[in-house]
N, C-alpha and C positions, 0 to 999 in steps of 0.2 A: 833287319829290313825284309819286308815283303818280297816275293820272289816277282820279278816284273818280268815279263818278256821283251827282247831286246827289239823283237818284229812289231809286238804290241805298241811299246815304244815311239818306233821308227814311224808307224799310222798316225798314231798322235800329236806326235811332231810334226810330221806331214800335214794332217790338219789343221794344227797351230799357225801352221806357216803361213798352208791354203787361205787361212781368214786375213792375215796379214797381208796377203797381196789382193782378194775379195773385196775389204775392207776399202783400198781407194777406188779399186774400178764400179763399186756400188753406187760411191758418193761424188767422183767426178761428173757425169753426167750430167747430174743436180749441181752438184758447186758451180759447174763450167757455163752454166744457163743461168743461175741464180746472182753471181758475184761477179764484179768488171773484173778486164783484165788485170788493170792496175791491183787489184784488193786480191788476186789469187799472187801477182806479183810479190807483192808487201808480205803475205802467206807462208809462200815457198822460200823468199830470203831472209824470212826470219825464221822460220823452221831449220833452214840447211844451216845458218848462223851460229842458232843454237846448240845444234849438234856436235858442234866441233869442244863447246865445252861439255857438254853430256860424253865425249869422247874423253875428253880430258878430267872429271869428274869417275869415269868408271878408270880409269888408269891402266888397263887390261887384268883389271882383279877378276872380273867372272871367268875367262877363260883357265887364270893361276890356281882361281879356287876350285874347281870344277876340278881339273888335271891333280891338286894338290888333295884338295879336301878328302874326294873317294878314297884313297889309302886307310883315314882313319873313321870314315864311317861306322864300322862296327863297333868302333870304341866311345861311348859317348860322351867321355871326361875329355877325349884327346878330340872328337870333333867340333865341341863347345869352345874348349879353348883355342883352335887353330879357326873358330868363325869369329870369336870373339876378335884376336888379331887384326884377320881379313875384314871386318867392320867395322874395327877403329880406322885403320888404314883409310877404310874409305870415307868414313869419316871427315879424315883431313884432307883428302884431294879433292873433298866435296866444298866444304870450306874453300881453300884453293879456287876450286874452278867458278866459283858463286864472286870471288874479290876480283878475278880478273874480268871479269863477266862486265860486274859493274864500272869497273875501271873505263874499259872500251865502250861503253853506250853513253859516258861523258863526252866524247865525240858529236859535233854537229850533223855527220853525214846520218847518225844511227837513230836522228830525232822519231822521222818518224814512223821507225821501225822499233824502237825503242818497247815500247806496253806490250807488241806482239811478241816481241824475242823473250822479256820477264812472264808471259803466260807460258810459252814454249820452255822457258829454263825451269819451269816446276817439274819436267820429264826428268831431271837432274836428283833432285831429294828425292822423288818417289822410288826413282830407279834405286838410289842407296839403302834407302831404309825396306823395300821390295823383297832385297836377298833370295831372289829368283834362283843364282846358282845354287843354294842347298838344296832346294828340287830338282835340279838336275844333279846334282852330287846322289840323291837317293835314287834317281828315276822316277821322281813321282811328276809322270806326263800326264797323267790323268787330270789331278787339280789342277794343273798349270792348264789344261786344253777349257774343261770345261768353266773355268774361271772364263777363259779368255772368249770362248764363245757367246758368254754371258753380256760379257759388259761391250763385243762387237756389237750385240742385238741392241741394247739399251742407247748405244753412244748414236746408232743411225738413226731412234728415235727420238735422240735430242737435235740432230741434227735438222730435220724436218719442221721443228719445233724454233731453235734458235737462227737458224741459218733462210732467212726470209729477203733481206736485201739488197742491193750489191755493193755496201760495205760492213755487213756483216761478217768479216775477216779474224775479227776478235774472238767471237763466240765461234767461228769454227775453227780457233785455234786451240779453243778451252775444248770442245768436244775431241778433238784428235789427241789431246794431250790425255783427255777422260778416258777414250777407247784403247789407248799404247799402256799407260802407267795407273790407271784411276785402283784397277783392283790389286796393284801393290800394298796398300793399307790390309786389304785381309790378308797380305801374306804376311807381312810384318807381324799380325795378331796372330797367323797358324803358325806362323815360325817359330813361337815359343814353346810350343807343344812337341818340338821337334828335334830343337837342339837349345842351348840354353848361353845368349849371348849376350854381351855384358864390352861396355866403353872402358880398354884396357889403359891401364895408369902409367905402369911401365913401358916408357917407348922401346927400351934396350930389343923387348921383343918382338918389337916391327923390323928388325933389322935385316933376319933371313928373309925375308917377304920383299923389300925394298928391288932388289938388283934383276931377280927373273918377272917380277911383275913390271919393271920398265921396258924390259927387253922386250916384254909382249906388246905394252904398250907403244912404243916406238914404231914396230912392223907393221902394228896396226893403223898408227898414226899415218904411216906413208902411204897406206894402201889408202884410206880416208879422202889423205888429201887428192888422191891420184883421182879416186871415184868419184867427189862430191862437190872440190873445186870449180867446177864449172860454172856452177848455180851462183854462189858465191862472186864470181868473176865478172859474168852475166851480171849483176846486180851492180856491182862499183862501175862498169863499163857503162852498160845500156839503159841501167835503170829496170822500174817493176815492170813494163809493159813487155819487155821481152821476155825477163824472167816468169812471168805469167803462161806466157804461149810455150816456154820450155819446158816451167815445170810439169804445165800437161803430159806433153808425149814423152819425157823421161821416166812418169810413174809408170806410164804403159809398157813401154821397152822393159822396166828394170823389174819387173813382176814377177818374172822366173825364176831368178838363183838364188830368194828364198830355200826351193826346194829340194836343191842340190845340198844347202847346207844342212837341211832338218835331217838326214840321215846321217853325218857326221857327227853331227850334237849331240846322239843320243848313245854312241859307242863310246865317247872321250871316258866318260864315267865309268864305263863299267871298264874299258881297258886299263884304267888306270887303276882300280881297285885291283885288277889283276895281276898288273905287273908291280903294284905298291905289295903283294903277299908271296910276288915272288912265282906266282902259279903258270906262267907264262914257261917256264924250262919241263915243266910234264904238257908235253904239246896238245895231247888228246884230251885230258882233262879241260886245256885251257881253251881250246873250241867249243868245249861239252856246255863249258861257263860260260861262255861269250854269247853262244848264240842260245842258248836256256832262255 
């Protein structure tokens, strides 16, 4: 691995993040003017909807992988074959959360929210076949930033483009889906250059992987539903017209603690390499490595 600076890093992230929160305060303005309430309503409950299987779809693998994979980074036999795992795995929660998906919009209430929530579940496959976490398992912020600054630019000028009437709800669900997950497909095609992963036969060895990747999953599940429930609730309760008017001022409030987390995201890797080599009990050293 290239030597990356951890500060370097942490700008980058920072950045990444900065576009993530940029990203909606650019295009509310225009959406909030352009599209009824109703049609941002229909937007945001099937967006937050969605989410909860894209929650259920990532199973808390990127965090597992990320904490697990760094250990065997320098080794490329040993990190091919613990992504390979870690991508069948997701594999089937993908599956999984695609059956349930469809299960629940057989329901009457989901009619017509129904075509908005299957454009929002393609955030699902992209995000699996993506495999975002082995660049952060390497620290490579750099493609991940300039990827992502890429296809913000691109996705506002679709938006300008598709997003013209006030039920235009559709097309700005396919642009946000475009702007979040579109440049997954090049990772999918650089991630071969990187590490060399492959749909594992024997389940026997998904097994270690199963019990700490739920455990994450769950924590994360509650905290989800603690945060996101609302939209959700607002929508079976009140209908789109309120969930419209909330999902507004919810994006604006929750704009910040992107930036709290992008400094954490970019230590996990490399502390974990370090305590995966054991470098952590030569104290001085393992400062010298940390913040290198």
């Amino acid at each position: 691995m290239k030597n990356r600076s951890l500060g370097k890093n942490a700008i980058l992230n920072s950045i990444r993040q900065f576009l993530n929160v940029i990203f909606p305060l650019i295009i509310i303005p225009y959406t909030s003017r352009v599209l009824s309430v109703s049609s941002m309503g229909i937007y945001n409950f099937s967006s937050n909807y969605a989410n909860y299987f894209l929650l259920l779809a990532s199973l808390g693998i990127p965090t597992y992988a990320v904490r697990e994979g760094a250990k065997y980074r320098d080794d490329h036999q040993k990190i091919s074959d613990f992504s390979s795992q870690i991508f069948t795995l997701n594999i089937i929660s993908t599956m999984i959360s695609y059956i349930i998906l469809i299960f629940t919009l057989q329901f009457p209430f989901f009619k017509k929210y129904a075509l908005t929530i299957v454009v929002f579940s393609l955030q699902i496959i992209f995000t699996t076949i993506g495999t975002e976490w082995i660049y952060t398992i390497y620290e490579d912020f750099t493609y991940i930033t300039v990827r992502s600054i890429l296809f913000k630019v691109l996705s506002i000028a679709l938006l300008f483009v598709f997003v013209r009437e006030t039920n235009d709800f559709l097309p700005y669900a396919g642009v946000t889906v475009f702007a979040s997950v579109g440049s997954n497909i090049l990772n999918y095609i650089h991630t071969k250059s990187i590490v060399k992963i492959r749909i594992i036969n024997n389940f026997s060895q998904l097994k270690a992987h199963i019990k700490p990747v739920f455990t994450i999953f769950f924590s994360t599940l509650a905290v989800n539903i603690y945060v996101a429930s609302d939209t959700t609730l607002l929508g079976f309760i009140k209908g789109n017209y309120a969930v419209g008017i909330y999902g507004v001022a919810s994006k604006i409030y929750g704009t910040m603690a992107p930036f709290l987390a992008s400094i954490l995201i970019v230590t996990i890797p490399r502390l974990a390499m370090l305590f995966g080599k054991k470098i952590s009990k030569n104290t001085r050293t393992f400062w010298d490595l940390l913040l290198k």
